[in-house]
Each structure stands twice: as structure tokens, then as C-alpha cells.
C-alpha positions in Angstrom: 283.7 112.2 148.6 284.1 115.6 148.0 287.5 117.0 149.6 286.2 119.4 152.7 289.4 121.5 152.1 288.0 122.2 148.9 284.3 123.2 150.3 286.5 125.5 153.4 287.7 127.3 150.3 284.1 127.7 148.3 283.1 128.8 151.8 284.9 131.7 151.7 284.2 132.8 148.1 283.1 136.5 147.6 280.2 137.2 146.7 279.0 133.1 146.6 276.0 131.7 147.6 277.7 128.6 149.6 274.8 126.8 151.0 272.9 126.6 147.6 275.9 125.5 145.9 277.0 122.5 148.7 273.0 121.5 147.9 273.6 121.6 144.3 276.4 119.1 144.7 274.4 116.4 146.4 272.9 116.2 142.7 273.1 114.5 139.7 274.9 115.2 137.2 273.9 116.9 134.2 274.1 116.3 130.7 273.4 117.3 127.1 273.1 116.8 123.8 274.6 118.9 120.3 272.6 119.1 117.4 275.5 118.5 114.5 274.6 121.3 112.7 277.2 119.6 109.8 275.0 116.1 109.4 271.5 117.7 111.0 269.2 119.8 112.3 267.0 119.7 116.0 263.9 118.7 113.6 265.3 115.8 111.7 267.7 114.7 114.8 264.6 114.5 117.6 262.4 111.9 116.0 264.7 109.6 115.8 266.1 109.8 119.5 264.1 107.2 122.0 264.5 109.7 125.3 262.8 113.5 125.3 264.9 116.6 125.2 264.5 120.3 126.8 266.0 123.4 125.2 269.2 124.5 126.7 268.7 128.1 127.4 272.1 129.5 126.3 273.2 127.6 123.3 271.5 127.2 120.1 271.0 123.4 118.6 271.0 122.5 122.5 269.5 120.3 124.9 269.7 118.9 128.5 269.1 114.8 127.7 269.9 111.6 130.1 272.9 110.2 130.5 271.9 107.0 129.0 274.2 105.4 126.8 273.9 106.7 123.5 276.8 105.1 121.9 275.0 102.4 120.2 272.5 104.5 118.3 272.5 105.1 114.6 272.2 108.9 114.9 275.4 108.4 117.2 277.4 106.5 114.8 275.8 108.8 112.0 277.4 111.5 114.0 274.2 113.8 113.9 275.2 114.8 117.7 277.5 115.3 120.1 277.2 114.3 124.1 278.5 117.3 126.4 278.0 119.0 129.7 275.7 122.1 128.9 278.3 124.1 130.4 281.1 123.1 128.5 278.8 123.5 124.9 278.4 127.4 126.4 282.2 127.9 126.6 281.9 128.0 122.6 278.4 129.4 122.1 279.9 132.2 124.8 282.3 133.3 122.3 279.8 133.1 119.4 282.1 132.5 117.0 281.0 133.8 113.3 281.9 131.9 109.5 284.4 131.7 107.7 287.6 132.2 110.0 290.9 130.9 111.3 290.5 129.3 114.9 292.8 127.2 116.6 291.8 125.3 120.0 295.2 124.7 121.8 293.6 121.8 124.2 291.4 120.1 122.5 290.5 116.4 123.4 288.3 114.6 123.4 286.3 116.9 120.8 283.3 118.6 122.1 284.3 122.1 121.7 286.2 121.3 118.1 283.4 120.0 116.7 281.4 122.6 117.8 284.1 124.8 116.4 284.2 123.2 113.3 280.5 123.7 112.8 280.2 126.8 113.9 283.1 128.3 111.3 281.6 126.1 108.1 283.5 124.3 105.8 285.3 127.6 104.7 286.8 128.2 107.9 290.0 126.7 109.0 290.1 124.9 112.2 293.7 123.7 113.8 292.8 121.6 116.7 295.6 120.4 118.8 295.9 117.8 121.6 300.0 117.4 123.5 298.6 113.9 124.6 298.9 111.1 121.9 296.2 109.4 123.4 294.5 111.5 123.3 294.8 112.6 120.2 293.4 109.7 118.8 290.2 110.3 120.6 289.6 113.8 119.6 290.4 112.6 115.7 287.9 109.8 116.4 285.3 112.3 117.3 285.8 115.2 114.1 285.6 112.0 111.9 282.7 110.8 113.3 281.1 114.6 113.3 282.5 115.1 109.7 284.4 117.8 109.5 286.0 118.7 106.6 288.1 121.7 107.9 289.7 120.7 110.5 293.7 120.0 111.3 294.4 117.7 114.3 297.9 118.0 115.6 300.1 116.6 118.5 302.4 119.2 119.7 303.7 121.6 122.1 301.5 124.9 122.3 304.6 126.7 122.3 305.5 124.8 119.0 302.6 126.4 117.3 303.0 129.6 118.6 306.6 129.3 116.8 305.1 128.1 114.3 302.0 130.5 113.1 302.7 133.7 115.0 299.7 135.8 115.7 297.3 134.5 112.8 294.0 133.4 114.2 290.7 134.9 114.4 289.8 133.4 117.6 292.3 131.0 120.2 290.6 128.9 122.3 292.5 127.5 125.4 290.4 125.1 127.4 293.6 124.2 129.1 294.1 121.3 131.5 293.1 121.7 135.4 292.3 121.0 139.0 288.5 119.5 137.8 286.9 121.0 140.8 283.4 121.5 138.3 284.0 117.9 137.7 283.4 116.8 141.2 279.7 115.4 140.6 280.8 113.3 137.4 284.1 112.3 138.0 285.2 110.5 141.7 288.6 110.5 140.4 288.5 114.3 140.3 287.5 114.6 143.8 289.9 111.8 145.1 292.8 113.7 143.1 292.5 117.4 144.3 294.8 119.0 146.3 296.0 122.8 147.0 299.3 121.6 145.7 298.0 120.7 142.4 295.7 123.8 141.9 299.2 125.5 142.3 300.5 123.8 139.6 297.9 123.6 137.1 297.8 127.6 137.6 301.8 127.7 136.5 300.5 125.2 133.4 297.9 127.6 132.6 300.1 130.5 132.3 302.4 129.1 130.0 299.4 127.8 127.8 298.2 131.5 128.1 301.3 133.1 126.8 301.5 131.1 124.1 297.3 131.7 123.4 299.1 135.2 123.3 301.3 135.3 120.6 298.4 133.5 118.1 296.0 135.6 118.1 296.3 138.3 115.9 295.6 142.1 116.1 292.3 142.5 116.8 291.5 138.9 117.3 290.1 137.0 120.3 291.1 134.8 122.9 288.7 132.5 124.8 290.1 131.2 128.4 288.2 128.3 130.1 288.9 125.7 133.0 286.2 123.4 134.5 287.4 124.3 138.1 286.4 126.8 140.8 289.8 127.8 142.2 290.5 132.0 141.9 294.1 131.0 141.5 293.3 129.0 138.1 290.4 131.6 136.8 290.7 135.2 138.0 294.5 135.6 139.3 295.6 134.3 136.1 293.7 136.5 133.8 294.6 139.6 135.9 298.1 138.4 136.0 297.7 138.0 132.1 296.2 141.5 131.6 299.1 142.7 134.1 301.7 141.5 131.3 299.5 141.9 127.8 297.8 145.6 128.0 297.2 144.9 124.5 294.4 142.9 125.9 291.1 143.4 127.2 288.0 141.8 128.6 285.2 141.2 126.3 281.7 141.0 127.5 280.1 137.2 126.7 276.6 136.8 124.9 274.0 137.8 126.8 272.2 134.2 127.2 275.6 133.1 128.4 275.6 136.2 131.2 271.9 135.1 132.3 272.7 132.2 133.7 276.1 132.6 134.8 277.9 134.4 137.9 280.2 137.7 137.6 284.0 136.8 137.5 285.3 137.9 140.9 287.3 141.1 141.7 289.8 139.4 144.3 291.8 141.5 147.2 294.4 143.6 144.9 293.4 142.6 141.5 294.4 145.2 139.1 291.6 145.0 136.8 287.5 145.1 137.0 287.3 141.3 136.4 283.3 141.2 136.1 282.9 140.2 132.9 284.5 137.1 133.6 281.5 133.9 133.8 281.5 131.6 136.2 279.1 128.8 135.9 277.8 127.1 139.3 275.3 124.1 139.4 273.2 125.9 141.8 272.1 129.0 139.0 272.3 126.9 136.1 272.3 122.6 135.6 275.4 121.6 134.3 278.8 121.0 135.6 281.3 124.0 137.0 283.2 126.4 134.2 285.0 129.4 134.2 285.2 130.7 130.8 287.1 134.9 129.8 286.5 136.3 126.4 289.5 139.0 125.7 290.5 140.8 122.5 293.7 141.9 121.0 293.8 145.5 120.3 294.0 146.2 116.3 297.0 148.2 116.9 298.9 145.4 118.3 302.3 144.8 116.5 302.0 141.9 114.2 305.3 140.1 115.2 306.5 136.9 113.6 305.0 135.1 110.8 303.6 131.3 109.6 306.6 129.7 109.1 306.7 127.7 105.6 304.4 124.7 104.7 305.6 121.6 105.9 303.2 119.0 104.3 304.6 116.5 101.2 302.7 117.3 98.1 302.3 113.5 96.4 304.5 113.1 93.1 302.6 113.6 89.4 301.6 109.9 88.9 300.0 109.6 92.8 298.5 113.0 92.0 296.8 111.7 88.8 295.8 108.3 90.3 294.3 110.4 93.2 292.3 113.0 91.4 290.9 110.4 88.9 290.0 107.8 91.9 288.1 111.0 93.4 286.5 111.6 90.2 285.1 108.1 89.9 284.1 108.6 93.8 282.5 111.9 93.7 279.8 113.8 92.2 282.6 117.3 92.2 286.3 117.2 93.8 285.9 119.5 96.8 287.2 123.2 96.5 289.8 124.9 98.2 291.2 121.6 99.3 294.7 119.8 98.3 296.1 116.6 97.8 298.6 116.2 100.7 300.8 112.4 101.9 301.3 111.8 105.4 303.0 108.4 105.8 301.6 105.7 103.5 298.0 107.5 103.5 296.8 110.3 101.2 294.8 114.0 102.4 292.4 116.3 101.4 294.0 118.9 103.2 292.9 122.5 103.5 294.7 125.1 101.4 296.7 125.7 104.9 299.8 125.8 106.2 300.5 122.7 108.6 303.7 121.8 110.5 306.3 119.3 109.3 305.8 117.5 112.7 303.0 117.2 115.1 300.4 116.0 112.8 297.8 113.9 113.7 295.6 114.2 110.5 296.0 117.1 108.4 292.1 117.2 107.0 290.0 115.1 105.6 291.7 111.0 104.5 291.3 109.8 101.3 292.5 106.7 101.5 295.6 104.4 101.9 298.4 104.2 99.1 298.7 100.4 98.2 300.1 99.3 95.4 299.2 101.7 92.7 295.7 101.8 93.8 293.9 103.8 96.9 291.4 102.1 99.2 289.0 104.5 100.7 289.5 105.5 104.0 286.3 105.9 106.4 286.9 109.5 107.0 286.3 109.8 103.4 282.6 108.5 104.1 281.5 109.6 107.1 282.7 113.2 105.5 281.5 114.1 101.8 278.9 110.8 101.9 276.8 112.9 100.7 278.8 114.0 97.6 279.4 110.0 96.7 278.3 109.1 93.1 277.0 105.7 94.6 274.8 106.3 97.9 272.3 104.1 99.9 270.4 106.2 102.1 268.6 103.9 104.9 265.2 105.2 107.1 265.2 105.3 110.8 262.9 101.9 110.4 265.1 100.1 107.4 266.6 97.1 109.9 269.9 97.2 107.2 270.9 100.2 109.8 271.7 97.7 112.7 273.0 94.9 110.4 275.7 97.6 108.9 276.6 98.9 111.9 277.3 95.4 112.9 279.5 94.8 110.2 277.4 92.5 108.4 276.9 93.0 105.0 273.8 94.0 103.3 271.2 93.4 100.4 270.2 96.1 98.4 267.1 96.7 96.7 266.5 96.6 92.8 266.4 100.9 93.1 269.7 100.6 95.2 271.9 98.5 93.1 271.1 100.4 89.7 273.9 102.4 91.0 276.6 100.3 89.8 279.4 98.3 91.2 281.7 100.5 92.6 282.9 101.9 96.4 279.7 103.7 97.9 278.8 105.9 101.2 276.0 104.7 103.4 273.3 107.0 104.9 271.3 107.2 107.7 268.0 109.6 106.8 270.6 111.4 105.0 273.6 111.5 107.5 276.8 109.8 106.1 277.7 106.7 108.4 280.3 105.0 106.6 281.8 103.4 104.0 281.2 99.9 102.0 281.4 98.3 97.9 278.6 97.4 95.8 278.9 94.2 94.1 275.8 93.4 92.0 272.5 93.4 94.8 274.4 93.3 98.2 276.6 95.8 100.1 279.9 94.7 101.2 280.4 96.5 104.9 283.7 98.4 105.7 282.6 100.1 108.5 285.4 99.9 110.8 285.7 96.9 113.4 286.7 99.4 116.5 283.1 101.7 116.2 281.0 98.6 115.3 278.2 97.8 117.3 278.5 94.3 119.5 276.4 91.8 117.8 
């Protein structure tokens, strides 16, 4: 039931088309699919999906798709998408963000926008994706191991902690920061059952703080992208103007224009000090998807550059580990990745990127190896589902090969003559050329260690 306080204060709106919108919300929800530009393209990806797809109009490798349950599919597990509402993959596209650079993505569970992220900035790009809740956490590193990115640092902190920690270093900041979930309305009851004016209030105050600390990361010249799924003025416009207010080293940036084509002006609110237009809102009733507010700004290149990345705090592993680790990667691997580094967290053992990463907080600083046991190192999945397709030993399975649903079962496989010529030894497993997971060849069969938690139910 959708909170008639909240639809007397839609009412009154500027500018707002109330009558469509209170229809729109007597609709389903909407959802879409990611292309995982990382494991696939729209053309290999489609074919093997069992439901039709229709181009989503502002965001490239994008489709609207039902909300079936996709979980279960090979291309799923294969992480060759990602399942999103089409507004929240446009909060990303709307910042259009280019190779290569430093992004960090303060609030970032359960994954959608990381990934995306990820993807979007290559594998030469550094990603630092952060999540306060432990929880979480562990969601949102479930999903950039499943998507396979190999650039990414996950980390369970503070956003002020970061900010002490890197200063104004990154290319682009995204803060999709935590809120009232009035755009969530039509998907979530809980969001609906939970709304009050009281907590708008304070996820406004939350947002601030977030934003200040958005602040000092970017660097000169560098961007920050503000979204919330929610409607409310005070959680969207009053805080960017009171932001602009306090940094005039900041400006609004216009979005891409597919993003402005389906999307609503920002509103200019009684005494707002700034021209707050090129803010986007996104309402159900002028595009399908779910409500988001999204504000693209820039930091002037003749900002000061105040404070600095504090030092590295990530172990380096001692010589023999070191030598054990680069000659089990050499057995393992076709090349040992570049511009990566051997890093230990705990008893387990990183690729990590040539980065530096905080001596606390950290979820998973890049890509696991494996886990230290004994003077050997047993393959982590990560490892798979990641550079699979740089594995010395590979079984790559077609859409029709019925081994697919026996591996993701757990079960262990038989290999083909072709297949096992490839020599005992650990080995990735494919789907049409997306690494899955992990497993050992031992003469003609295929000993499964996919992991129990993301097996499929037999």
C-alpha cells in the first residue's frame, strides 16, 4: 500500500505530471537485463536465453526482460549478465564513463553498478568498490566474482575512512548512497511499509555526509555522480544545491543525451541557489523502470589538490610463498597477468592491482588465487570464473552439452578423448566460452569444485 502522505507530496511536485505518474504505479514492475561485456556480447548472450528481450533505449548492451527467475541458468552462473532495473543500469551509462581510469563507488552493494563499472573502465582501469555493511559486502563480492572482474577492490569501511585515506584521486566517484526507496515502491512492499517524512529527513543528513566525503575523492577536474532511487526534493535537489552552496569548485554537468530523452529536468525548488535542470529524474510514467534521481558534477581543474593516498597497506607474501605462487600460476596459466601483484590477506593469497589498498577494511583486494595450505595453494573460484580463459587446461561446454547442468550441480563429469588430452592437472570450465568455474582433471573425468553455496538444487 503505497503511503498517501507520500502521494500528497508527489501531488504537489512542480512541474509533475501527477495523474500519469499515480497510473504508472498501479503497474508492474520493470526489469532488465546487462550484457557482461567482460564474458559476452548481446549476439552470443541472446541465443542462449529461453525468454525474448527489447533494446533499452538509453544504455548500450541493454534490455527490458521478465522477471523470471534467472538464477538457475548457465549464462547466469557463467556470469554473461547482470539482472537490474533499467533505471538503475542508466545511473552508470548516464555518466558514460571512458577506459582506463580510477573510479571508486562509495555504496556499492549488491553489484549492479560495480560491475557495470568494472566493465565499463576494462581491465586497465582500477575500480575501488566499497560497501559499510558486512553483509553486504559479501553480496556485492559474490556478484564481481561471478561477473569476473579482474580490477576491482572490494572494501568494508567508512566513506570518511577512504576519503582519509586516498584524498582527491579518482577520475569519477560514484555515490549511490543509501535512501527513503520511494522509486522502490512497486518492487519492494517493505519500502512502502517503511517510509516516513521522518526518515526522508534523515537519510537527507546521511546523504550529506556521504557527499562530503564524495568531495574530497575526486580529484581536480574529475567527476562525481550522485544518485538515490527516491523521489523526495529534500534527498535529490536540496542536497545538491546545498552541496554546490558549500563546494563552488563544483558544477553541474549535462548527462548523455539518451539518458536526457527519457528522463525529467531536476527541479528548481522555491530559493534554490542554483539552475538545477540538468539534474535527471526518472519517473515510471515517461520511461519503464523503477524511480532514480541521478547529478553528474565536475571538479574544476584548478581545484587545490589537498591531501594525498596514504601508504600501501597490503602484506607482500615472503620470497618462498612468492616463488611457490608464481610457479603454481605458471603451471595454471597460459601468461601471469600484467600490472597485477601478489598480495596475503589472511591465510589466502591475491592478484591484486598495482594499487594502493588500506590496511583495514578489505573485503577482497582483487582477483583470489587461492588458499595457503601447507606449502601448497588450492585454487580459489574467483581464480576461474576470472582468467578461465587464460587456463592451460580448459573444457569449453555448448549451450546443448548436458555436462553444463551436471557441473553446475556439483556432480562430476566425463570428458571426452579431445578433452582429457589436456593433461591431469587443475582446469577452468566454460560455457560457449564464458568461464564458470573451477574443477581437476584426473585421467577422462572432471572432478567438480564449483562451490556448494551457487550450485544449482539437484
Amino acid at each position: 500500500m503505497i503511503p498517501q502522505k507520500f502521494l500528497d507530496r508527489m501531488r504537489q511536485m512542480p512541474g509533475f505530471d501527477f495523474a500519469a505518474f499515480e497510473t504508472a504505479l498501479e503497474t508492474p514492475a520493470v526489469r532488465a537485463l546487462r550484457v557482461n561485456t567482460l564474458k559476452a556480447t548481446a549476439e552470443k548472450l541472446i541465443p542462449l536465453l529461453p525468454f525474448s528481450l527489447s533494446p533499452l533505449p538509453f544504455g548500450e548492451n541493454a534490455f527490458y526482460a521478465p522477471s523470471d527467475k534467472v538464477g538457475a541458468l548457465p549464462a547466469h552462473h557463467a556470469g554473461m549478465f547482470y539482472m537490474q532495473d533499467p533505471s538503475a543500469i542508466s545511473t552508470v551509462a548516464a555518466a558514460a564513463p571512458g577506459r582506463d581510469i580510477h573510479v571508486i563507488d562509495l555504496c556499492a552493494a549488491p553489484g549492479g553498478k560495480s560491475t557495470q563499472l568494472a566493465a565499463a573502465i576494462g581491465e586497465n582501469g582500477i575500480l575501488v568498490a566499497n560497501e559499510y555493511v558486512s553483509a553486504r559486502c559479501r553480496v556485492l563480492q559474490g556478484n564481481i566474482e561471478r561477473m569476473g572482474a579482474k580490477n576491482a577492490i572490494v572494501t568494508n569501511l567508512p566513506t570518511e575512512t577512504l576519503a582519509d585515506f586516498y584524498g582527491p584521486h579518482f577520475d569519477l566517484v560514484v555515490a549511490d548512497v543509501p535512501c527513503s526507496g520511494e522509486g522502490m515502491f512497486r518492487k519492494y512492499e517493505v519500502a512502502s511499509e517503511e517510509w516516513s517524512t521522518e526518515n526522508v529527513a534523515m537519510c537527507a543528513t546521511r546523504q550529506r555526509e556521504i557527499l562530503e566525503n564524495a568531495a574530497r575523492l575526486t580529484r581536480p577536474g574529475g567527476r562525481l555522480l550522485y544518485s538515490t532511487c527516491t523521489f523526495s526534493l529534500e534527498e535529490n535537489e536540496q542536497n545538491i544545491d546545498a552541496f554546490l552552496i558549500k563546494h563552488p569548485d563544483f558544477s553541474l554537468l549535462p548527462v548523455t543525451a539518451q539518458i536526457a530523452r527519457h528522463t525529467a529536468d531536476g527541479v528548481n525548488f522555491d530559493g534554490c541557489a542554483h539552475d538545477l535542470t540538468l539534474c535527471r529524474r526518472f519517473y515510471p510514467h515517461l520511461s519503464p523502470g523503477e524511480g532514480q534521481f541521478v547529478a553528474l558534477l565536475q571538479r574544476s581543474e584548478a581545484a587545490p589538490q589537498i591531501g594525498t593516498m596514504t601508504r600501501d597497506g597490503l602484506t607482500a607474501p615472503d620470497k618462498k610463498t612468492a616463488s611457490e605462487a608464481i610457479a603454481f600460476l605458471q603451471e595454471l596459466l597460459s601468461e601471469i597477468p600484467q600490472g597485477k601483484r601478489l598480495a596475503v590477506l589472511r591465510d589466502t593469497l591475491w592478484l591484486a592491482p598495482d594499487f594502493p589498498i588500506p590496511s583495514k577494511g578489505v573485503f577482497a583486494p582483487g582477483v583470489c588465487v587461492g588458499t595457503l595450505q601447507k606449502g601448497r595453494i588450492e585454487p580459489h573460484h574467483q581464480l576461474a570464473a576470472a582468467y578461465g580463459n587464460s587456463y592451460r587446461r580448459k573444457i569449453d561446454l555448448a549451450a546443448a552439452d548436458p555436462r553444463v547442468l551436471d557441473y553446475l550441480r556439483g556432480e562430476e563429469i566425463p570428458l571426452n578423448t579431445t578433452e582429457h588430452l589436456h593433461g591431469n592437472g587443475y582446469a577452468a570450465l566454460l560455457y560457449c566460452g564464458a568461464p564458470v568455474g573451477g574443477g581437476k582433471i584426473v585421467s577422462d573425468r572432471f572432478k567438480n569444485h564449483y562451490p556448494k553455496g551457487l550450485r544449482n538444487r539437484r
